[in-house]
SELUMBA-408271 format. One record per residue: residue in one letter; x, y, z of N, C-alpha, C in turn. Coordinates in steps of 0.2 Angstrom, whole numbers, plus 2048, in hexadecimal, padded with zeros to 3 digits. Example, Ala and Ser with C-alpha at 12.3 -4.5 7.8 and 13.67 -1.06 7.14 Angstrom:
<pts>
PT  r  n_east  n_north  n_up  ca_east  ca_north  ca_up  c_east  c_north  c_up
PT  a     842      7E4   827      83E       7EA    827     842      7F0   827
PT  s     840      7F5   823      844       7FB    824     840      800   827
</pts>
This chain:
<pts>
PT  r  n_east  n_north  n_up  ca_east  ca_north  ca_up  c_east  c_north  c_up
PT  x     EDF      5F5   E31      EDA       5FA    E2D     ED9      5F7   E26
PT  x     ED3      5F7   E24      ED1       5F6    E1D     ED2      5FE   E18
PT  x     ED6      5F9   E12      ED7       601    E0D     ED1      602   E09
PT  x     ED1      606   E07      ECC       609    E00     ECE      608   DF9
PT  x     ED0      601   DF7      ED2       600    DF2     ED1      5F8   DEE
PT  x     ECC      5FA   DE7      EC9       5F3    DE6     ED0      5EF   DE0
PT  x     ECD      5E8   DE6      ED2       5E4    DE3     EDA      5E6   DE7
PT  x     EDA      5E6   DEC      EE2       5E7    DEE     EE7      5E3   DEF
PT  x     EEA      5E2   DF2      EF0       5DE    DF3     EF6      5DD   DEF
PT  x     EF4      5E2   DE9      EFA       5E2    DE4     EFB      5DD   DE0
PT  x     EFE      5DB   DDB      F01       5D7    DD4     F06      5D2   DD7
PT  x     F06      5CB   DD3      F0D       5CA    DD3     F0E      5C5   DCC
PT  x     F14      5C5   DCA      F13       5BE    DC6     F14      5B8   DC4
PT  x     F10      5B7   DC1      F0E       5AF    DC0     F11      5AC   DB8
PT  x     F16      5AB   DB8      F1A       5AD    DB2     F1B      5B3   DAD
PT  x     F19      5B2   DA9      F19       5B7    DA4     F10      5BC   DA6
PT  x     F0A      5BA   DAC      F06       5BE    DAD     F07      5BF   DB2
PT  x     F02      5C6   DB1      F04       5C9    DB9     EFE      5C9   DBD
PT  x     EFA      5C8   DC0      EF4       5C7    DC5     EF5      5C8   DCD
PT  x     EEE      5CC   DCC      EEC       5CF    DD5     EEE      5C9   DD8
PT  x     EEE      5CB   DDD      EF3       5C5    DE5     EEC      5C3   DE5
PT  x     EE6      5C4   DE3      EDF       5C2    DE8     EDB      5BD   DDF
PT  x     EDC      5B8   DE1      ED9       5B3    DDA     ED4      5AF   DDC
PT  x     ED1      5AA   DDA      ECC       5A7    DD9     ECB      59E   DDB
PT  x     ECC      59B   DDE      ECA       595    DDF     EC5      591   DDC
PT  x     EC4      58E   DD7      EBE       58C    DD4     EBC      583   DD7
PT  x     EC2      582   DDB      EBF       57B    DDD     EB9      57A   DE2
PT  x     EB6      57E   DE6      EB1       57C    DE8     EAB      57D   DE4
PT  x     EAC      580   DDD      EA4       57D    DD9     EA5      577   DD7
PT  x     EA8      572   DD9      EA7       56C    DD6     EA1      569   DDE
PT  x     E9F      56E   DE1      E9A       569    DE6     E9E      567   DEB
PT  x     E9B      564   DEF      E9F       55F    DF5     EA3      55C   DF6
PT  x     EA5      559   DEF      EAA       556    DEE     EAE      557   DE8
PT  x     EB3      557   DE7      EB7       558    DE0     EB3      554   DDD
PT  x     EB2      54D   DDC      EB0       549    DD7     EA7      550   DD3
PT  x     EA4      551   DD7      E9F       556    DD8     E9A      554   DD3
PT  x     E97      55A   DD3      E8F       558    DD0     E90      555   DC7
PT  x     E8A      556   DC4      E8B       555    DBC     E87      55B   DB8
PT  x     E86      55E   DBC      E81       565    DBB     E86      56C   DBF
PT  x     E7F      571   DBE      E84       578    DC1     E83      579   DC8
PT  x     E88      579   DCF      E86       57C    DD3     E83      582   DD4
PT  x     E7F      584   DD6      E78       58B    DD7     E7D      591   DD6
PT  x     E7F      595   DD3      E81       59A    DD4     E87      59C   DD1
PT  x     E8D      594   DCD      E92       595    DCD     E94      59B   DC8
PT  x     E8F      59C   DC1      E90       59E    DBD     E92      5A6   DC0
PT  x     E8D      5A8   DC5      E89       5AC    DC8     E93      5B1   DC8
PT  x     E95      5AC   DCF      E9B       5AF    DD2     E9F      5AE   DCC
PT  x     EA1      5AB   DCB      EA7       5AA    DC5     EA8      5B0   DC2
PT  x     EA2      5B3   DBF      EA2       5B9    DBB     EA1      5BF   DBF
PT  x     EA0      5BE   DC6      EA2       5C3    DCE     EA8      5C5   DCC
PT  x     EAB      5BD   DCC      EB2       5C0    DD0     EB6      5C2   DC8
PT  x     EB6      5C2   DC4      EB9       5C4    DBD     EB5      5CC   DBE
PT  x     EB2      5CE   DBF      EAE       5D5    DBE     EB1      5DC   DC6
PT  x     EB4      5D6   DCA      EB8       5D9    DD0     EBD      5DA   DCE
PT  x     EC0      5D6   DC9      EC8       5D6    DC9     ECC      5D1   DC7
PT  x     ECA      5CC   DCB      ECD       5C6    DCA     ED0      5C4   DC4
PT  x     ED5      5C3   DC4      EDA       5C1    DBC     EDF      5BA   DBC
PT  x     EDA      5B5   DC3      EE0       5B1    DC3     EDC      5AD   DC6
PT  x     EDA      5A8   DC4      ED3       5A0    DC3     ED8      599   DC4
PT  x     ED7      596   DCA      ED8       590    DCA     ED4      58A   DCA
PT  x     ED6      585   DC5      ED0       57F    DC6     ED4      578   DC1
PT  x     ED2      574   DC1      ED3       56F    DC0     ECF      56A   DBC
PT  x     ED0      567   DB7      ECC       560    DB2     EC7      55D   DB8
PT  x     ECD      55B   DBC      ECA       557    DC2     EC5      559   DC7
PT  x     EC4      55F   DC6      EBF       562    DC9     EB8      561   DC8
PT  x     EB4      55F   DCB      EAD       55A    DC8     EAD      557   DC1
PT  x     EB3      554   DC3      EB3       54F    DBB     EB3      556   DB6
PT  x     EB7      55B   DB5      EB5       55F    DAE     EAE      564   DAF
PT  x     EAA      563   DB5      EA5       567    DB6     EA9      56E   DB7
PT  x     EAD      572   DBB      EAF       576    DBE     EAF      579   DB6
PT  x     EB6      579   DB3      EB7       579    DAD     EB2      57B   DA6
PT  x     EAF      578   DA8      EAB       578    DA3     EA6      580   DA7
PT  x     EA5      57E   DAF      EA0       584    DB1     EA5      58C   DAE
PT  x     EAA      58A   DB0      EAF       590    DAB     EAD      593   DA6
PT  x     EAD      591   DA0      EAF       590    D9B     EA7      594   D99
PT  x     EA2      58F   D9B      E99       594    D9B     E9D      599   D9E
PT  x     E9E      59C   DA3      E9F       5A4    DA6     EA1      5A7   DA4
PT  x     EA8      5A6   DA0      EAD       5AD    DA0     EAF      5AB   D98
PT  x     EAB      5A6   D95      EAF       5A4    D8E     EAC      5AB   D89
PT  x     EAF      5AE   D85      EB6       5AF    D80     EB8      5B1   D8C
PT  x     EC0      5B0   D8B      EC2       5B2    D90     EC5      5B8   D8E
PT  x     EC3      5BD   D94      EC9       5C4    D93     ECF      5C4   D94
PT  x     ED2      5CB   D93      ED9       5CA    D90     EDA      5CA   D99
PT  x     EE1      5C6   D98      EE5       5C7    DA0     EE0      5C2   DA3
PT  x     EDC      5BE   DA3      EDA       5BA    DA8     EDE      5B2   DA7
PT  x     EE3      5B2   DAE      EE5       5AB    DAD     EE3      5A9   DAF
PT  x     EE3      5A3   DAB      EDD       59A    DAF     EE5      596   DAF
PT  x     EE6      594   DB4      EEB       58F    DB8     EE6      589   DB8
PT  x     EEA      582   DB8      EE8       57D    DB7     EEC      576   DBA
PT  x     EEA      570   DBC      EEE       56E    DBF     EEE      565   DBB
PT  x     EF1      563   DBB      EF2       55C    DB9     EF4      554   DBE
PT  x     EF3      551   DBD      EF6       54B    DBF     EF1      546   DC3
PT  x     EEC      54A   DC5      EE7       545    DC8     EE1      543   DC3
PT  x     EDC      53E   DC4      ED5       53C    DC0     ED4      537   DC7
PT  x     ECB      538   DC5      EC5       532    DC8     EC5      52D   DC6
PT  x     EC7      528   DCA      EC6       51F    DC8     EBD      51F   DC7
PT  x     EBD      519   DC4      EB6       518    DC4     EB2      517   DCB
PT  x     EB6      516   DD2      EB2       517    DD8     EB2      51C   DDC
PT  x     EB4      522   DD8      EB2       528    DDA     EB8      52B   DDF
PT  x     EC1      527   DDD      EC4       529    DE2     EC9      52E   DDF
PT  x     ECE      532   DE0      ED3       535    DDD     EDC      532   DDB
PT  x     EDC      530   DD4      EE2       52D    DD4     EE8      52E   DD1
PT  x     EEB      52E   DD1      EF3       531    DCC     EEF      52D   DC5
PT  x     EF0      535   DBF      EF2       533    DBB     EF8      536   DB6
PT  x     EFC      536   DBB      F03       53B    DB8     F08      537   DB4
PT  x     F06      531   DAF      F0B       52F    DAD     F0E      536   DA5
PT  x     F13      53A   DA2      F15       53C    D9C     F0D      540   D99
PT  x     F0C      536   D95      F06       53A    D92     F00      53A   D95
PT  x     EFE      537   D9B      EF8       53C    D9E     EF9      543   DA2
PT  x     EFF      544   DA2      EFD       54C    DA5     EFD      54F   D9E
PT  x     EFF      54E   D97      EFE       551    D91     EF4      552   D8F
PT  x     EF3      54B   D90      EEA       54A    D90     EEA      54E   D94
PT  x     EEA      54E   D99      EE6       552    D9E     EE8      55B   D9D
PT  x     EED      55C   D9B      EEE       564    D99     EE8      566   D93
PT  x     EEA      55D   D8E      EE5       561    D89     EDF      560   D8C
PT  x     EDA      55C   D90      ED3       55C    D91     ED2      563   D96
PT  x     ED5      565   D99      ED7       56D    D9A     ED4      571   D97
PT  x     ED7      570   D92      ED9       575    D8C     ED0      574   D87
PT  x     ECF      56E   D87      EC9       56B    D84     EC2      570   D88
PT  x     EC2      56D   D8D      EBC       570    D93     EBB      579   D93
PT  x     EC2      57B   D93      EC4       580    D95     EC1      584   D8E
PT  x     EC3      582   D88      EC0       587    D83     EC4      58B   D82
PT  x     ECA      588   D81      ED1       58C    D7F     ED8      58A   D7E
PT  x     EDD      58E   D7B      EE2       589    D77     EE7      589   D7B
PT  x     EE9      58F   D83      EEF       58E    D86     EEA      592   D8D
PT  x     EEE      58E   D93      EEF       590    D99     EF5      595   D9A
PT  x     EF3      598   DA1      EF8       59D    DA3     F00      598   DA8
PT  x     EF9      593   DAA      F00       58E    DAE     EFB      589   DAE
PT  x     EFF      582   DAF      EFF       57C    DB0     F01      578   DB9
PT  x     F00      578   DBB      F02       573    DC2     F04      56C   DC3
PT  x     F09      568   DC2      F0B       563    DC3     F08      560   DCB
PT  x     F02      55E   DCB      F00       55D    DD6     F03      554   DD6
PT  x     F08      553   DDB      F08       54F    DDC     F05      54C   DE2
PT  x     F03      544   DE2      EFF       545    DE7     F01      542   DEE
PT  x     F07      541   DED      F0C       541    DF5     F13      548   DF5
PT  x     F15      549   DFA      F17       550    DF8     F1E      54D   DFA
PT  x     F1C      546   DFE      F22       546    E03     F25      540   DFD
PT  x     F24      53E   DF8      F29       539    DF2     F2F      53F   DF2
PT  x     F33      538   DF2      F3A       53C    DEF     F3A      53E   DE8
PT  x     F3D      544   DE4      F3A       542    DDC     F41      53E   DDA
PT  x     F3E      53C   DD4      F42       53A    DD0     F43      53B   DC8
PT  x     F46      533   DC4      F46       535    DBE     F3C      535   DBD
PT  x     F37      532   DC0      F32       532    DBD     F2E      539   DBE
PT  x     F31      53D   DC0      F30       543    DC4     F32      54A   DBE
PT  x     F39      545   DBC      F3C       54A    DB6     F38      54A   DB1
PT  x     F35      546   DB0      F33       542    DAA     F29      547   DA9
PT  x     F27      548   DAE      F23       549    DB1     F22      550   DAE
PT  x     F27      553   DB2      F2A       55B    DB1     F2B      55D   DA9
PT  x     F2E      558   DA6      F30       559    D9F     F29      556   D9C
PT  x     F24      555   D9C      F1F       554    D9A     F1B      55B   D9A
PT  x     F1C      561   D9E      F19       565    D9E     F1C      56B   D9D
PT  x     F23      56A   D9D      F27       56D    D98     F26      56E   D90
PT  x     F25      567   D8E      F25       566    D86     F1F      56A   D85
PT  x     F1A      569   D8B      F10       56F    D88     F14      576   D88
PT  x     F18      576   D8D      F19       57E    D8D     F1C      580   D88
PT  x     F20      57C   D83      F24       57D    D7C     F22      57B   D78
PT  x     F1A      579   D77      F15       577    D73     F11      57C   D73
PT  x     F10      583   D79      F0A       588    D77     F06      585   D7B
PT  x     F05      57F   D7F      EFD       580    D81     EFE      583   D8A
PT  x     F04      584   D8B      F02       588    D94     F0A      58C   D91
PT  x     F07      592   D99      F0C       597    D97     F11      596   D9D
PT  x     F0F      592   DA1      F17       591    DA5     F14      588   DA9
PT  x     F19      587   DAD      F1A       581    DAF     F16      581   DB9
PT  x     F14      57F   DBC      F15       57F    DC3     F13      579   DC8
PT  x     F14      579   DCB      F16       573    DD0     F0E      573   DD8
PT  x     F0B      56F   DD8      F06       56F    DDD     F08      567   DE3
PT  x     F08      56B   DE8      F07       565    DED     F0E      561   DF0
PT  x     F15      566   DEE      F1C       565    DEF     F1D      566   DF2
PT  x     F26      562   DF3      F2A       562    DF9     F30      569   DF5
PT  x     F32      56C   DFA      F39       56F    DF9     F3F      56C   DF3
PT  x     F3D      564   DF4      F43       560    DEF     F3E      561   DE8
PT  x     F39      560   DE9      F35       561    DE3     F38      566   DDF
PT  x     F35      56C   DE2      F36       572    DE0     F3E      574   DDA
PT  x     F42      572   DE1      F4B       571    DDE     F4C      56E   DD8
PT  x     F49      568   DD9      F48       564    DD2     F47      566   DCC
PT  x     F40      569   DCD      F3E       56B    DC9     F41      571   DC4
PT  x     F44      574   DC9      F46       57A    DC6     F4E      57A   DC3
PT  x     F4F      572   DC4      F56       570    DC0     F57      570   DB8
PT  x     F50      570   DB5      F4D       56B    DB0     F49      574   DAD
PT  x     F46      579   DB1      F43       57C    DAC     F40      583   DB1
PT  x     F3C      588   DB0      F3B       58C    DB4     F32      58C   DB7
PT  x     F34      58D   DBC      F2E       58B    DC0     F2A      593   DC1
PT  x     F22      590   DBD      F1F       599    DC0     F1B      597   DC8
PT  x     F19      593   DC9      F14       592    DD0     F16      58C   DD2
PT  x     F15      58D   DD8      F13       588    DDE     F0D      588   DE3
PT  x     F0A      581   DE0      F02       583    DE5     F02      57D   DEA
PT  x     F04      57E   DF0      F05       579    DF5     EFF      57D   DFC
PT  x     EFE      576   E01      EF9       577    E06     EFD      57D   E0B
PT  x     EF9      582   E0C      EFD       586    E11     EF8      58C   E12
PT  x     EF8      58C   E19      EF2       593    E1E     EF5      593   E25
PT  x     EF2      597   E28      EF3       59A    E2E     EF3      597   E32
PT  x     EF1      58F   E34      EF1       58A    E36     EF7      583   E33
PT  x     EF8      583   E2F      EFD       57D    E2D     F03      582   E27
PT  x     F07      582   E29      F0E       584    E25     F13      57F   E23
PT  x     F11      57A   E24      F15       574    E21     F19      576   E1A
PT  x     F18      57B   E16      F1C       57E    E10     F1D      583   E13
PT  x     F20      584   E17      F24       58C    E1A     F2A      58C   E15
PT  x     F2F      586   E14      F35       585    E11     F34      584   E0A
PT  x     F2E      583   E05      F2D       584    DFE     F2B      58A   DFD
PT  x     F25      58E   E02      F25       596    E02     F29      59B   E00
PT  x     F2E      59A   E06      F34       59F    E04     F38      59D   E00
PT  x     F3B      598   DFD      F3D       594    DF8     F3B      597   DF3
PT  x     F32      59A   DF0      F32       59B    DEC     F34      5A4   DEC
PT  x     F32      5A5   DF1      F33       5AE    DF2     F3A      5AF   DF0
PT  x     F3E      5AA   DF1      F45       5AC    DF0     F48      5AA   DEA
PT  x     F44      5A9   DE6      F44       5A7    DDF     F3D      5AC   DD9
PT  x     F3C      5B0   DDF      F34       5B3    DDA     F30      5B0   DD6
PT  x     F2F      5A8   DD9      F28       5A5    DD6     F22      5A7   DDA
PT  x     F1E      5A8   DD7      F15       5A6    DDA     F16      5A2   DE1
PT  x     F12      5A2   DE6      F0F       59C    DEA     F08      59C   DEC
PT  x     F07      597   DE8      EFD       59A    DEA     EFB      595   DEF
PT  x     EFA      596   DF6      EF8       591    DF9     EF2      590   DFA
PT  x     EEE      588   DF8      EE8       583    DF9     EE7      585   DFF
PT  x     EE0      583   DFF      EDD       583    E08     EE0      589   E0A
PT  x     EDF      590   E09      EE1       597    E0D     EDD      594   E14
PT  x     ED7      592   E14      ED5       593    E1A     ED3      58C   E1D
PT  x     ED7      58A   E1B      EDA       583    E20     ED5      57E   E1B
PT  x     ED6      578   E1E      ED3       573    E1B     ECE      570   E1B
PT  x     EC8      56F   E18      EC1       56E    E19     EC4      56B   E20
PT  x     EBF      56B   E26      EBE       565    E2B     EC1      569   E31
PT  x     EC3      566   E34      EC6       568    E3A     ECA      56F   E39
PT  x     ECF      56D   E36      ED6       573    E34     ED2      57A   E35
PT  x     ECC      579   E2D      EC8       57F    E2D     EC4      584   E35
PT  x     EC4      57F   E35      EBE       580    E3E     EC2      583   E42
PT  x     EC8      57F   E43      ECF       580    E48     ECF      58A   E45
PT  x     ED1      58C   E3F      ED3       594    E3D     ECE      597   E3F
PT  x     EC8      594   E3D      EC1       59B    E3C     EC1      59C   E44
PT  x     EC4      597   E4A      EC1       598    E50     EC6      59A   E55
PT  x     ECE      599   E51      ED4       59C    E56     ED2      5A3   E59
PT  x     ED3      5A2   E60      ED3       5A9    E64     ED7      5AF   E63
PT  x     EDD      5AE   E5F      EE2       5B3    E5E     EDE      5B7   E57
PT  x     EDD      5B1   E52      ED9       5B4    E4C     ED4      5B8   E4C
PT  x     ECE      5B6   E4F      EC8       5B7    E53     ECA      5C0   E53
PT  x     ED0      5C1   E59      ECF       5C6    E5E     ED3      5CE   E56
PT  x     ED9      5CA   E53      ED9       5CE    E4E     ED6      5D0   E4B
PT  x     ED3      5CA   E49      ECC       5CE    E44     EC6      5D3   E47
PT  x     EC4      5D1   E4D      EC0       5D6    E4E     EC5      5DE   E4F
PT  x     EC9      5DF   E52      ECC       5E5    E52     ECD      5E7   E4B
PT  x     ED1      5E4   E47      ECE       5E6    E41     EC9      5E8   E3C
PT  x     EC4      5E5   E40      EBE       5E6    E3A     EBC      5E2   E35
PT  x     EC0      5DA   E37      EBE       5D7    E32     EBD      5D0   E35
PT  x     EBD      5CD   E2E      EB9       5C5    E30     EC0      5C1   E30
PT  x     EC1      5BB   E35      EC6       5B5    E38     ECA      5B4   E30
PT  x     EC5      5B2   E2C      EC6       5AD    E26     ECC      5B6   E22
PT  x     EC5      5BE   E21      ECB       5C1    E1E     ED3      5C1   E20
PT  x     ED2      5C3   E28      EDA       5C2    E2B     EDE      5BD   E2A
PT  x     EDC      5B6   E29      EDF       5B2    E27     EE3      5B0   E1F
PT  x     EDD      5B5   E1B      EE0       5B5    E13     EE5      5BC   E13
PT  x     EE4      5C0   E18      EE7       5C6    E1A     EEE      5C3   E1B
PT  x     EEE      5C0   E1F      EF5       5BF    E22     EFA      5BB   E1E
PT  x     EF7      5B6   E17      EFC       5B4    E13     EFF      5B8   E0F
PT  x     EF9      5C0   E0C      EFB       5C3    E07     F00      5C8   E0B
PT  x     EFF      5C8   E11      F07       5CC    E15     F0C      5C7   E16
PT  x     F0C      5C2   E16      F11       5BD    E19     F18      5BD   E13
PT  x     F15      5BF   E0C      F1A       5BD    E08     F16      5C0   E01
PT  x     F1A      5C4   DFE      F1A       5C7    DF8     F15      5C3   DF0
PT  x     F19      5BD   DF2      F19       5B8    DED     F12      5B5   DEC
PT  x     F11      5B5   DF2      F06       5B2    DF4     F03      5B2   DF1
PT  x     F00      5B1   DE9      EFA       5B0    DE9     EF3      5AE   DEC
PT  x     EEF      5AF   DED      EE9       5AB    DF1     EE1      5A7   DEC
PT  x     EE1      5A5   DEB      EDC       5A2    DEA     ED8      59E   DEC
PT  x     ED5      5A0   DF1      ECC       59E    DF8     EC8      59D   DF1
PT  x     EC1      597   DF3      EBE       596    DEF     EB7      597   DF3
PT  x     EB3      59A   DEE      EAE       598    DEF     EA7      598   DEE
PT  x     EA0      593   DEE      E9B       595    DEA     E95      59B   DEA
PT  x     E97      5A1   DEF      E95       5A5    DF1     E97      5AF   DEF
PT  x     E92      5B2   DEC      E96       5B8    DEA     E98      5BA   DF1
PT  x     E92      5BB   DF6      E96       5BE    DFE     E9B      5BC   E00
PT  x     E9D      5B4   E01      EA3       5B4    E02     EA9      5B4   DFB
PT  x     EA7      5B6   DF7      EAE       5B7    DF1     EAC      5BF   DF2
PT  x     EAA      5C4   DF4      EAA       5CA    DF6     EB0      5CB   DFD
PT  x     EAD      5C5   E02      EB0       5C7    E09     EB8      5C3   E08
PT  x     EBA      5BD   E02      EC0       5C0    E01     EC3      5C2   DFD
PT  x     EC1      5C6   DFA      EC5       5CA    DF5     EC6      5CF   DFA
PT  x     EC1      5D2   DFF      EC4       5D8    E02     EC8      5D6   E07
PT  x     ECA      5CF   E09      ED0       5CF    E0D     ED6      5D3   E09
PT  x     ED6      5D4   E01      EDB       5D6    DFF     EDC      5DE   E02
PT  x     ED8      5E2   E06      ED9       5E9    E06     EDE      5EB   E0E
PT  x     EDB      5E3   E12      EDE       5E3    E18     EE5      5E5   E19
PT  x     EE6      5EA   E1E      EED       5EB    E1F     EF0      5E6   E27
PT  x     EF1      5E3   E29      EF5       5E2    E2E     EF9      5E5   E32
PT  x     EF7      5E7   E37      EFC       5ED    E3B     F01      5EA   E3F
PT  x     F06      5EC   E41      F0C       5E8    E45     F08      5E5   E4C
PT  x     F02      5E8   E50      F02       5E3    E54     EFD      5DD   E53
PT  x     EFB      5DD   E4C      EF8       5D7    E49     EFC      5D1   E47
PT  x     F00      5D5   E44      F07       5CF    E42     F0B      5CC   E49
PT  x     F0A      5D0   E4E      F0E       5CE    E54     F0A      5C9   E57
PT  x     F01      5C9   E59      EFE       5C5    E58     EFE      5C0   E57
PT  x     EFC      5C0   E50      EFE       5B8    E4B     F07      5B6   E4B
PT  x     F0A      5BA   E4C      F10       5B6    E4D     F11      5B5   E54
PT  x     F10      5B7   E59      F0E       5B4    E5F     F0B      5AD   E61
PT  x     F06      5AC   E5A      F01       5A7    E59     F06      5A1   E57
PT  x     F0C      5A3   E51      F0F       59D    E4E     F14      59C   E56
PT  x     F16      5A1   E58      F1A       59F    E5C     F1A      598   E63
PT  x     F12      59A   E64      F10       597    E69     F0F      58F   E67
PT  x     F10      58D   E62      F10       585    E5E     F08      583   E5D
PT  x     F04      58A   E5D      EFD       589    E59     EFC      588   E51
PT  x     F03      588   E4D      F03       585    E47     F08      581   E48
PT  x     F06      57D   E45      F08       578    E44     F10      576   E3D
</pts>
């Protein structure tokens, strides 16, 4: 059953803020591809100020997001920002000059890179920072500490309000959290790939954030593979909703801690998932979709 309440799903925190479980993805305006346009995608201004005027108080995007475009399309939208609106940010990657994605996580480029953030963005502190590493499966180390401590010292400088970790392993996490206090974790994970089932609850059990990328799978196959599953399909129509809502549905029941941030360059679809937020899940939905995991349909 769908409830009658805008914006639902409830609160949780993200360090020191609190924000609706249902947030914002800003990486698909950077166009086709992250590297992205040098101009505005049609519309982006449009949605952005959508979804801030439905509720939204919890924006993710990145430098690296068409070069600084995304960023910037921000900043035109929502700049003076209202009160309560966190902008979450992520560091450690930049575009080589042949248009590829590369580490640049050395101390002081994640420093540069918070402050070009901060420069783009039009403002003097974020609500979080993301450490994304770009293999999940490195062991960490001292380079690792060092890393960590680099985002530390912003966060004891005033330019972000807490620390967080993208794109990690379990050890990461542990690590991490020897050295300082961890508001988010943003790692790949939907109703088809749970490969973080173990950082998940990891974080639940510790009451950090977990905002998982790709809710609805991964551009490509993965994607196609959810919108088309017969179990999803058949929930959702008995529900009354659409494949993609039940699948944003089923994270913010899976686990307390869930933020969600779906992206997209369209108000209809930033309308159809915000209202995944109102979705209830009835036991023989969850018995469904858990039926679904059981059967070794995720992977």
């Amino acid at each position: 059953m769908i409830a009658n309440a805008p914006l639902a799903g409830g609160a949780f925190a993200l360090g020191s803020w609190h924000v609706h479980r249902a947030g914002y993805g800003a990486m698909q305006l950077s166009g086709d591809g992250l590297y992205g346009p040098s101009g505005e995608i049609d519309g982006a201004l449009d949605v952005l100020r959508a979804a801030v005027a439905a509720g939204v108080d919890h924006i993710d995007t990145a430098e690296f997001y068409g070069t600084g475009t995304v960023n910037r399309l921000i900043r035109e939208a929502l700049h003076p920002y209202p009160p309560g609106l966190a902008i979450v940010s992520k560091v450690a990657a930049r575009w080589d000059a042949g248009g590829s994605l590369v580490r640049a996580d050395d101390p002081d480029e994640l420093r540069r890179g918070i402050e070009d953030n901060l420069a783009t963005l039009g403002t003097d502190r974020l609500a979080a920072v993301n450490l994304r590493m770009m293999e999940p499966s490195e062991n960490p180390g001292p380079r690792f500490d060092a890393q960590v401590a680099a985002l530390v010292q912003a966060r004891d400088d005033g330019l972000i309000d807490g620390v967080g970790l993208s794109n990690v392993s379990r050890h990461h996490l542990l690590r991490a959290l020897d050295h300082t206090e961890v508001v988010c974790v943003q790692n790949l994970f939907n109703l088809v790939d749970q490969r973080s089932y173990d950082v998940l609850t990891e974080c639940q059990s510790r009451g950090i954030a977990f905002v998982p990328y790709c809710p609805l799978g991964l551009p490509g196959t993965q994607r196609r593979r959810l919108h088309a599953d017969p179990v999803l399909v058949a929930v959702a129509a008995r529900l009354g909703a659409t494949p993609a809502q039940v699948a944003l549905a089923w994270l913010l029941d899976l686990a307390p801690n869930i933020l969600l941030i779906p992206g997209t360059r369209s108000r209809a679809h930033l309308a159809e998932n915000l209202a995944a937020a109102a979705i209830v899940l009835d036991e023989p939905a969850r018995a469904d979709l858990a039926g679904r995991e059981q059967s070794g349909a995720v992977p």
